[in-house]
N, C-alpha and C positions, 0 to 999 in steps of 0.2 A: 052347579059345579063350574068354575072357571075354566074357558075355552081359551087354547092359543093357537095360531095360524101358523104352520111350519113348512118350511122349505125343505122339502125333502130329493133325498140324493137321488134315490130311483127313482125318479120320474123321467123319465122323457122330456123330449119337447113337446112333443105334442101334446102328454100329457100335464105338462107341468105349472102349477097355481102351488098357493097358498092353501095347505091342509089340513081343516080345523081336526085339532084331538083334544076330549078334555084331560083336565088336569087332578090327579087323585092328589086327595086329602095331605097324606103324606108326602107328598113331591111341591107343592105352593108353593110354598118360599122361595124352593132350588128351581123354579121354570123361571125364568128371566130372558127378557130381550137381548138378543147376541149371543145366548147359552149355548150350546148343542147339545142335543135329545135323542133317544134311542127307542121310535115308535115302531108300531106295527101297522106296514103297506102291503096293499094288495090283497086281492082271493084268501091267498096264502099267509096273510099277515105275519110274512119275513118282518123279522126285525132288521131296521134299516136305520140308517144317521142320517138326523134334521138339524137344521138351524131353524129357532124361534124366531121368529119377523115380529109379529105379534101377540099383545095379550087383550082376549076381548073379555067383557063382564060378565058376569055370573050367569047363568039358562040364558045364553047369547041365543041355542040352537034347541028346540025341542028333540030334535033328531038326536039319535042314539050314534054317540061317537064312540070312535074307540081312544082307549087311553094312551096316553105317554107308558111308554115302558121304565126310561130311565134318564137321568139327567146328569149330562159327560160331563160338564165343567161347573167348577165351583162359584166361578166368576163370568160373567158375559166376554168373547173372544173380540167380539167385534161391537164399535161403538155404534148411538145414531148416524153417524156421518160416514161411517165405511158401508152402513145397510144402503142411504142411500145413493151412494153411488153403486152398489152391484147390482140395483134394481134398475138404474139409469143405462148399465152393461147390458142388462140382460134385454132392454128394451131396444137396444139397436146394434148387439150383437148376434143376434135369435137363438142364444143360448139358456139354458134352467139358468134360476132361481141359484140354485147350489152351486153349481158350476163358479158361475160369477163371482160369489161369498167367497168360495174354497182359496182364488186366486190371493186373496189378502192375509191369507195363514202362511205360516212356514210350514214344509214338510215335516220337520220335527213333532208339529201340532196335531197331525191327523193321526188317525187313529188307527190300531190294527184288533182283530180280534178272530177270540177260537171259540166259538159257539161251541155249548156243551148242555144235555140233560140228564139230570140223575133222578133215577129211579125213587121213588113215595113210595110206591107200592105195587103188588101184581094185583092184576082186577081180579076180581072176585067173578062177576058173571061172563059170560061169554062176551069175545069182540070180532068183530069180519074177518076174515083171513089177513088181510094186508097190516090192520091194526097187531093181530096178532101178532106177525113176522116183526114187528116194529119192536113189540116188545118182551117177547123172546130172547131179544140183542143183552136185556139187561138182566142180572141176577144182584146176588150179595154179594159175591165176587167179583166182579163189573158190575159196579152201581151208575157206573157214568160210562157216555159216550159220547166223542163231539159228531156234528151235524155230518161230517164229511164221513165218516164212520161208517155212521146209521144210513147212509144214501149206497156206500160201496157197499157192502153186506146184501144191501137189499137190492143192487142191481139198480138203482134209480128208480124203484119202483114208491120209494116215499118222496110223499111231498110233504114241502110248509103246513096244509091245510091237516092232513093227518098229526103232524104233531103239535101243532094248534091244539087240535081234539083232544088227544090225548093230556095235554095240558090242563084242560082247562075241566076236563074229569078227573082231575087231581092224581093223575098217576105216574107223571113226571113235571119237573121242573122247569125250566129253564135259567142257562147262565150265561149272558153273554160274553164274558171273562173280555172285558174291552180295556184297553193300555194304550197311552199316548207313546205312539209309537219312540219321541224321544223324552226322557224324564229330565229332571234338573238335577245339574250336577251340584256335588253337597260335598266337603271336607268337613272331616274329624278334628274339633277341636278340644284341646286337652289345657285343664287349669285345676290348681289342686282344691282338693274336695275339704280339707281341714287344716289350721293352723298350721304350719310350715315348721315349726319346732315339733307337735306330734306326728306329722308326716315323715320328718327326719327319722326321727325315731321307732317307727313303724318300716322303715325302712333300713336302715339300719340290723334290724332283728334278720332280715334274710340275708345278709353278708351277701350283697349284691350292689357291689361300687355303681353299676349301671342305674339302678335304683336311685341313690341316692344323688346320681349328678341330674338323674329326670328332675325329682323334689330342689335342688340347688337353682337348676335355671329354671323353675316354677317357683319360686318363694315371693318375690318380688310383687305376687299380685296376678302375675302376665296370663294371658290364655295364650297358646302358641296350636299350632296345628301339629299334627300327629306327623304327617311327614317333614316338617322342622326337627322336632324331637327326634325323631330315630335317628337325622343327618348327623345332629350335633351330641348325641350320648351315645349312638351303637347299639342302644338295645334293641330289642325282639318285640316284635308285634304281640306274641303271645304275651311277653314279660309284661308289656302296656295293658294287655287287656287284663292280667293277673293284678295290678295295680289297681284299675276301676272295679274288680271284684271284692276288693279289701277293704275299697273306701278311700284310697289316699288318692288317689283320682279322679275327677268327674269329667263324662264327655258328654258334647256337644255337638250339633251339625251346622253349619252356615253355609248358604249357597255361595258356588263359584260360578262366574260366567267362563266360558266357554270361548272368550274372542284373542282375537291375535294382539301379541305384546307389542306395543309401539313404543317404549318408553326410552329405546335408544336411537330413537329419530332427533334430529335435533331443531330445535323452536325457529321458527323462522320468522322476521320481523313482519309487521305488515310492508306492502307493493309500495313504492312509490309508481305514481300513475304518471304519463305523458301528460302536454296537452287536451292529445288527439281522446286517449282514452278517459281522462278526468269528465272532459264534455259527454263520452255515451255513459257515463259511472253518474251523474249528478243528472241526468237524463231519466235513465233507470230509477236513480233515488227517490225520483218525484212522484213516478209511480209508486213506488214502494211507502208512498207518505201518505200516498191519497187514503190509504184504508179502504181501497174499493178495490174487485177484482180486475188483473189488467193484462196485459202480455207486452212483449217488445221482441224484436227482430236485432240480434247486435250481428251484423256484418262484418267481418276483418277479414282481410288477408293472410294466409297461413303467416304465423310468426307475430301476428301482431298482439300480442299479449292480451289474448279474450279472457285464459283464466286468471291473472291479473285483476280483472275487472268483477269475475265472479267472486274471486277471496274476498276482494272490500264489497261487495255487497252481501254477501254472508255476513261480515263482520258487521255491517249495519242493522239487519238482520236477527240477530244475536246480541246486540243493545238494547233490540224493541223488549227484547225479551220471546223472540217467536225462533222458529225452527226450518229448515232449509233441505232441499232434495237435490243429491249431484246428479246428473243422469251421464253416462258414459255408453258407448255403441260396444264395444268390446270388453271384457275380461282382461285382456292384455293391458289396457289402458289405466285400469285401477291403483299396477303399484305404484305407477308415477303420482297420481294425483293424491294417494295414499298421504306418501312423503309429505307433498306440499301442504294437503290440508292438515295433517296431525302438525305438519310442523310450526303451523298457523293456527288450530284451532285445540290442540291437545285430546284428551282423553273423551272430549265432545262429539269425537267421528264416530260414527261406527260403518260395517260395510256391510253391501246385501248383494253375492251373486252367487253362483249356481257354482261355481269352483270350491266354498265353503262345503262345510261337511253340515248333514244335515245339526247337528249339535249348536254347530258355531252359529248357522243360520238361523235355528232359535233362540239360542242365549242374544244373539247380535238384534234379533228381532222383540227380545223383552227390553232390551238396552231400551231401545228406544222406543218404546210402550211404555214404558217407566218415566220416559224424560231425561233420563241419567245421558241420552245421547241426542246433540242437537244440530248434529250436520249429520248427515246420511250420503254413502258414497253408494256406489251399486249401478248396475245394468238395467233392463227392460224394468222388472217385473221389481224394482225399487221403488218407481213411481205409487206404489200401495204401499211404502212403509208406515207404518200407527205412528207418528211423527205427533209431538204438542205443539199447537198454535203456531197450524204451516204460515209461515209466509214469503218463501221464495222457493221459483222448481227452476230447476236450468239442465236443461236440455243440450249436451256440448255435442257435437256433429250430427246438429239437428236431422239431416238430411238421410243419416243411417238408415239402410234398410234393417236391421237387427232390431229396431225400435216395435218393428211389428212382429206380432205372432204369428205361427205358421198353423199353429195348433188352436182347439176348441178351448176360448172362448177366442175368438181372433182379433184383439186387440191391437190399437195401434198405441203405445207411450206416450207419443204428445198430446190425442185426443182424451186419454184420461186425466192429463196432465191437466188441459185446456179446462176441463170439467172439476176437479180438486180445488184448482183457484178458482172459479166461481161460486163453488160451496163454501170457501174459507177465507175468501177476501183478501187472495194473496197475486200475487206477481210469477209469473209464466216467461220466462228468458231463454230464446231460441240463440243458441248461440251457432258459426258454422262459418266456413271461409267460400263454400258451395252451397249456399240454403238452398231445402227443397222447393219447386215448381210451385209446389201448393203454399208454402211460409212466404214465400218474394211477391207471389200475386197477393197474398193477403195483406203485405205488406202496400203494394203496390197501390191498392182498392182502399186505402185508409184504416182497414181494421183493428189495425195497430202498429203504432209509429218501431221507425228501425232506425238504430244508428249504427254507423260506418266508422271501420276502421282502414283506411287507407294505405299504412305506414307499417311498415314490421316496425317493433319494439326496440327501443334503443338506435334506432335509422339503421338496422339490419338490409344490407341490399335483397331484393329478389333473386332469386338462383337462374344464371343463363340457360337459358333452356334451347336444344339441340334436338329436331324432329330427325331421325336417323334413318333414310329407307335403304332399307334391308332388301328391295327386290336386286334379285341377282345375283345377291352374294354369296348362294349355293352354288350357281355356274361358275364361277369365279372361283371354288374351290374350297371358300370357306363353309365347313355343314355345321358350325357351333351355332345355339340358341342366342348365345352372347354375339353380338353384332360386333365388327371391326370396332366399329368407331368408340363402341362401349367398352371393349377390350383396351382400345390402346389409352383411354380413361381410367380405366380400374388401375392400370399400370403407374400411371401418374400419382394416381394417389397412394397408393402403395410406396413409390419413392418418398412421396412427402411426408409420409405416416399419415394419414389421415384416414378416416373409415367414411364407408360406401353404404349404401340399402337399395338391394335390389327386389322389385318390386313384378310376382308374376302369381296371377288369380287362380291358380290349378295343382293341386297337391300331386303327389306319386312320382313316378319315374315316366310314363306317358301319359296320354290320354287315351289313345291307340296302340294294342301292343296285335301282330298279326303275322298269317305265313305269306312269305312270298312267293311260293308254290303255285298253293292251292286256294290260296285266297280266302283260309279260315281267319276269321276273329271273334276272339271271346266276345259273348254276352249275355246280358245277366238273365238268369229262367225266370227271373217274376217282373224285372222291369226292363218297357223298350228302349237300353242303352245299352253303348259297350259297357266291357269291363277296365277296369285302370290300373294299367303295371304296378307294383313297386316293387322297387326292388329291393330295398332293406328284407321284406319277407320275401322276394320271391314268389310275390303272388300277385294276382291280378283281381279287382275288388270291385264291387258298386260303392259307389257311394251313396245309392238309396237307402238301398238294403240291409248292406255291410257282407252280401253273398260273397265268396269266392274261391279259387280254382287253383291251384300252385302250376305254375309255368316251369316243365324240367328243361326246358330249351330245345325242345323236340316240339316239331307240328303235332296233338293229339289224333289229326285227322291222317297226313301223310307222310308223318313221322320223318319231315325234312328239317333241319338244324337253320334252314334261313329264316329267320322271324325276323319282322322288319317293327321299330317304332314309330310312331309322327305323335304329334303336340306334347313336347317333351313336358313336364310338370316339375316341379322344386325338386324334388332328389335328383333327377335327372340332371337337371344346371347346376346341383352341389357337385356332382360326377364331374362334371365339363371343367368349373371352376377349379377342383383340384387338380385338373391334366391341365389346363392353361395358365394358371395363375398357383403353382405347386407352394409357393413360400407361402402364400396367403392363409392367414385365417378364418374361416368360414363358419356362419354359426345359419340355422337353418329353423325356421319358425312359422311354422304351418299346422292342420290339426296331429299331426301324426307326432310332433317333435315337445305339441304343448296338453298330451292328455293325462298325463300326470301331475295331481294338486301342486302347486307354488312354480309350476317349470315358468307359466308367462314370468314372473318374476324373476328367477333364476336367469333365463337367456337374458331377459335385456338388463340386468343389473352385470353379466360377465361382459356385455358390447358397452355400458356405460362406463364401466373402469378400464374399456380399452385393452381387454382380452380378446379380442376378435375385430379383423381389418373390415370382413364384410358379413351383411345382413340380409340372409335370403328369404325374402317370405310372402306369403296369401295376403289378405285385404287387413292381417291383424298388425302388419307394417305398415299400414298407408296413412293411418291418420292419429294424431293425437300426442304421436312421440315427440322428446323432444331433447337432440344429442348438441354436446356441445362441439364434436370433432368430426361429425358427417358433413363432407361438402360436395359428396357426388351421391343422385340416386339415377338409376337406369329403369325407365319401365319397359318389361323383355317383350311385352304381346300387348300393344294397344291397340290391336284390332278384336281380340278376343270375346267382348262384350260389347261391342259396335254395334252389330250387323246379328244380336237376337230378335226375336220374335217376342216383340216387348216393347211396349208404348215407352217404359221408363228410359231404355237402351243408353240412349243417347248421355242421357241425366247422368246414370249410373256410372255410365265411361266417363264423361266429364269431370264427373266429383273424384272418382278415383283416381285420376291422371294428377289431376290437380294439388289434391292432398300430399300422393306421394311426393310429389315433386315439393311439395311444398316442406318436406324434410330436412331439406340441404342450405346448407349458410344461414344456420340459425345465431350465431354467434361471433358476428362482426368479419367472417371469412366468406369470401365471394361463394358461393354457393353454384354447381350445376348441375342441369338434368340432361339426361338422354334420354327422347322416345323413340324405340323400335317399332316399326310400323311399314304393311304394304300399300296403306293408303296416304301418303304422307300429305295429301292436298285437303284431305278429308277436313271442312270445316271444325268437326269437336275436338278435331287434335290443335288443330289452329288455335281457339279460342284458350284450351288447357295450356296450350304450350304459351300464352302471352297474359296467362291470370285473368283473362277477362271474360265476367262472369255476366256482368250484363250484358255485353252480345251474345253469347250463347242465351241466357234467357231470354232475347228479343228474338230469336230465331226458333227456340224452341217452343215460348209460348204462342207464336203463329199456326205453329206445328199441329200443339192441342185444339186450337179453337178451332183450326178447320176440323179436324177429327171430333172435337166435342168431347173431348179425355179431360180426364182430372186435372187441375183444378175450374176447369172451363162448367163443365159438368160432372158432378159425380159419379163415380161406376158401381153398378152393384153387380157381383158375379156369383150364380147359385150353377154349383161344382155337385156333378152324379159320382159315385165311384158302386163298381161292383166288378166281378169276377168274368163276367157275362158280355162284351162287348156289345151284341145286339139289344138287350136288354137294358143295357143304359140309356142307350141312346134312343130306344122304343120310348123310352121314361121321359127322356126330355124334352121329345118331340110331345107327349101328353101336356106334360105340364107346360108349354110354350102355350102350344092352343089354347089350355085353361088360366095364365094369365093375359091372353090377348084377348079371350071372350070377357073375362070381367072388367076389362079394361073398354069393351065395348058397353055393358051395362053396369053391373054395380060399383065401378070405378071410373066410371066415363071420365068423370073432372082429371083422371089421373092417364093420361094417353102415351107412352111412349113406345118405340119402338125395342123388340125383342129381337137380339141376335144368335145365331147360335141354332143348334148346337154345334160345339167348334172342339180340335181335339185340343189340351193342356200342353205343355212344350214338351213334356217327357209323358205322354199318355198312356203309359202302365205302370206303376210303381207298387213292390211287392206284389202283384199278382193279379191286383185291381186295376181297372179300366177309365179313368179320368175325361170328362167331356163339359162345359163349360155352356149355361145360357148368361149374357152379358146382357144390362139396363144401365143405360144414362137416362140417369133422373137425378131429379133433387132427391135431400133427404128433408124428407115430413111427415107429419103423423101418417099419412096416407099413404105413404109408400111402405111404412113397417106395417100398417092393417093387411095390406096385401100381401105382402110378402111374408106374413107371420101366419098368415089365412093359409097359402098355398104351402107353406114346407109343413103345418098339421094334416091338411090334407093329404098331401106325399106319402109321408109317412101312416097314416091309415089305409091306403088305399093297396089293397092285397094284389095289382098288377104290378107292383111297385116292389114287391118282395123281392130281398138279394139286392137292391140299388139303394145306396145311402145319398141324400142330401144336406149340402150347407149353404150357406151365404156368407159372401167376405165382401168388408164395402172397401172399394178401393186398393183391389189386393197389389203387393208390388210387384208380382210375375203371375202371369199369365199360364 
């Protein structure tokens, strides 16, 4: 009997391989590489979902396996080339098998299901008590019950293994009753079933005008859809269905995708390119010609037309006859690029981010599994779209920390990126006006050449940039967020008509809301943080957790009316802005303003046509827009992410000063910025305030190498969480000792030092206790053996119970 190797969902990591099940007679043909399988794991041989990896030949195993239960797809979900890279994920993210796989489906794909067993028969001879109760549950009357049923009934006292048993004595069934959680959507189509002269006439006979205009706009041959028909005759669904009952109608289903209508966007020619950028576009091309896998660093300066350079190599791209991945850091970013590329590449787009519903995300995700779609727009987790014959990814504000996952499996976007083009032979384009530490050294080190953009597009000036210190100016009388000098700015442009984007990293109405009493402040019961005003609700919130508390304006502790705020956050400076600046239009874009499908769209299409003077928002205004009547952006708090506890800090502030700033005088009008700040001599405000980016990175990669931080040395960070503070940390302190002793013997070749255990920056979150062992080391096979070795062991080791472990290489925070 034919054996296949499957990757199954419940495993563990620790537990998790390839697990041979054979293949029953009647299932062969349908077990296929890339399928998903419905086997039974474990004691208890729960049925569980696998993915097929392999098929081995016939009595592979003398050993008694157990079988495949059922077989979920008709077709394989994932090709050779998407297997191996989840296997290449899972080898140096130290996440399953499955895990890895799942990442490359759409949610629409996976699956849901209601386990259920119906009674065969009542035994005949006597069974144990527990057996019995089991089956007790079912009569003629209730012939069936699902799993969750028969568990509550019985008090938890059945297990899988029991109704195993009872199965496989033939005295009940099993049904997995499994449904892809999103189905394909299908319209009604209607065309007539016989001659169009007997159809008259059959119609006719019911003195039903509506009848007969159905048969009049069906004569011609036409199939039309069923909700055309009703539009254009009036008639009744019933009256239609009564028509296919008589025969003078035949229906049909044809699938409809699910994706957004572009069709009143309008064509937009191709770029004409500068000098400056023809040279990195004919650059790039060369790559893109070799047929070998390759990467490039494209450098510009905010304004200098990067996507300009990525449309014509798409379009290059797309002559080869190959297909292309956008990658974008935010959501909000999409409807602009949306425009341009539908309006450049037509019905060829399609889009993939987490703001789709799951429906669209699947239909959008057959688009282009099909071919039918061969630009791909989309966020993070685009980088895995089933694309034909990739040949270019482009990565636009390369530097994004949104590019990495915070979640199991912990991916970072460019490094699967990096790996896609060497399995397909394609071209890797880091684009960014702040490239990351780690892209500029690589650049740096030769490993692949970078071209520079110098020049905003069209000789666009740089925006004056104005470092504003704000010490003081609370003594002085002024207590607004908004600094004089930014205030008597926003004023200016207001006379001119021209629009503003104010730029501030911190949503709510504070950050601190408290008594002046008694010296109460909210904070959250499961993690070590405050709580954060807002006042739209009236409540004060984590944003860990999402816990929160309604604020009646009374101390809860000493029930005194003083409550004081400090770090005000966006609603906060919305407030200020309409008591300082009252004529002003203010539009406000942060998570609270954009959690509703299409609103990223919605607000910046009402500030693009110039229905709102100013633009208040979090980090989803800093980069990528691009207006053609902003010529002032203000950053309120440039000290905010200075001065974390965070090797990136510095990076992070930099990029983001920059970018914002980089907003203003995009379109031939002088352009300025204001930074507010109480360190105004502080070097990264320096470098941000004057666009330069290689002094900053000649200061900052000094920084790394004395430290021996990323990209100097790579970091590995294996993170405890449990409920239990001493108990984590009793864990970490184990496992340190257990990788410095192997490190003395069975790793000897492999020596580095272990730090830690250290607390996380926010070291409780929901309820768990977070603690941190840090490695710089290289990444090589010897350092995944070890580190693969110790987190199976972890996790087997029963002093360990109640403390979860992971590994993230290179995480972005601490």
């Amino acid at each position: 009997m034919p054996v296949c190797g499957v990757a199954v969902s419940a495993a563990t990591y620790a537990i998790d391989k390839l697990y041979d099940y054979s293949i029953p007679e009647p299932l062969i043909p349908a077990v296929k590489v890339g399928c998903r399988v419905l086997v039974p794991f474990g004691r208890g041989n729960k049925k569980v979902e696998g993915m097929v990896l392999v098929l081995r030949p016939e009595a592979y195993s003398a050993q008694r396996l157990k079988p495949v239960t059922e077989v979920l797809d008709e077709e394989p979900v994932l090709d050779a080339t998407q297997i191996k890279l989840g296997i290449w994920l899972r080898e140096h993210l130290y996440c399953t098998f499955f895990d890895c796989l799942r990442l490359m489906l759409p949610s629409g794909l996976w699956f849901q299901r209601k386990e259920t067993y119906t009674l065969v028969q009542q035994p005949i001879l006597s069974l144990s008590q527990p057996l019995q109760e089991i089956m007790d549950l079912f009569s003629e009357d209730v012939p069936e019950r699902t799993v969750e049923e028969i568990r509550r009934f019985t008090n938890g006292r059945c297990t899988g293994v029991m109704l195993s048993q009872l199965e496989a004595e033939g005295y009940l069934v099993y049904h997995s009753n499994i449904k892809q959680k999103t189905l394909d959507k299908t319209e009604r189509i209607l065309s007539l079933a016989i001659d169009p002269a007997e159809a008259m006439q059959k119609a006719s006979r019911a003195r039903t005008p509506a009848q007969m205009d159905v048969v009049s706009l069906l004569s011609d041959g036409c199939s039309m859809s069923q909700k055309e028909v009703l539009y254009m005759t009036g008639i009744s669904e019933s009256a239609l269905r009564g028509m296919v009952r008589k025969g003078i109608l035949e229906q049909s289903s044809i699938e409809t995708l699910r994706v957004p209508d572009y069709s009143m966007i309008e064509q937009i020619p191709a770029p004409v390119l500068s000098n400056e950028q023809e040279q990195a576009y004919q650059g790039i091309r060369q790559l893109l010609d070799s047929g070998k896998p390759e990467a490039a660093l494209l450098f510009g300066v905010t304004g200098s037309g990067k996507t300009q350079i990525y449309l014509k190599l798409i379009d290059n791209v797309l002559s080869q006859g190959r297909s292309a991945i956008m990658l974008v850091p935010e959501i909000g970013l999409t409807p602009q690029f949306i425009r341009l590329f539908v309006g450049r590449f037509g019905d060829t787009v399609s889009v993939l981010h987490s703001a789709l519903s799951a429906g669209e995300r699947y239909d959008s995700w057959k688009k282009i599994r099909s071919g039918r779609a061969r630009v791909v727009i989309g966020t993070r987790s685009a980088v895995f779209a089933p694309v034909r014959d990739l040949g270019l990814i482009v990565l636009d504000e390369e530097q994004d920390s949104a590019y990495k996952s915070e979640q199991s499996p912990r991916y970072h976007a460019r490094d699967v990126a990096k790996r896609r083009v060497q399995q397909e032979n394609a071209v890797l384009v880091l684009g960014s006006a702040t490239p990351s530490i780690e892209s500029y050294y690589g650049a740096q080190q030769g490993r692949y050449p970078m071209f520079t953009l110098r020049e905003r597009y069209q000789g666009a000036a740089l925006p004056q940039v104005t470092i504003a210190d704000i010490r003081g100016e609370s003594r002085a009388g002024w207590t607004y967020t908004i600094g004089q000098t930014l205030y008597e700015a926003l004023q200016e442009n207001l006379e001119r008509g021209e629009q503003s984007i104010l730029f501030l990293n911190r949503r709510g109405n504070s950050r601190v809301i408290g008594c002046s009493m008694c010296g109460w402040v909210p904070e959250c019961p499961s993690c070590s943080t405050t709580l954060t005003y807002h006042s739209v609700s009236g409540r004060a919130m984590c944003h860990f957790c999402g816990a929160s508390i309604e604020i009646s304006g009374l101390c809860p502790v000493c029930y005194s009316p003083h409550l004081f705020t400090e770090c005000p956050g966006t609603q906060k400076v919305e407030e200020e802005l309409h008591a300082i600046l009252p004529k002003a239009r203010v539009l406000r874009m942060d998570a609270d303003t954009t959690s509703k499908k299409g609103s990223h769209h919605h607000l910046l299409e009402i500030f693009a046509k110039g229905r709102a003077d100013i633009l208040l928002g979090t980090q989803m205004v800093a980069k990528g827009l691009d207006f053609d009547h902003v010529t002032l952006v203000g950053v309120l708090d440039a000290d905010q992410s200075l001065f974390a506890q965070d090797y990136r800090a510095k990076e992070r502030t930099f990029s983001l000063i920059t970018q914002v700033v980089g907003r203003a005088g995009r379109r031939g009008k002088q352009g300025r910025a204001i930074i507010q700040t109480y360190n105004p001599d502080h070097p990264v405000l320096l470098c941000a305030a004057r666009q330069d980016y290689e002094q900053f990175y000649a200061d900052e990669i000094e920084s790394r190498q004395a430290l021996l931080m990323p990209p100097v040395e790579q970091m590995l960070m294996l993170t405890g969480t449990g409920e239990n503070e001493s108990d984590v940390l009793a864990a970490l302190l184990r496992l340190k000792q257990r990788i410095l002793s192997l490190m003395e013997g069975q790793f000897s070749d492999f020596h580095y030092p272990v730090l830690g255990p250290s607390p996380a920056s926010v070291v409780r979150v929901m309820g768990r206790y977070r603690y941190h062992l840090i490695l710089r080391c290289p990444d090589n096979k010897r350092r995944r053996q070890l580190i693969s070795g110790v987190l199976i062991e972890f996790s087997k080791d029963n002093k360990n119970r109640g403390v979860s472990l992971f590994a993230d290489l290179n995480p972005d925070t601490l």
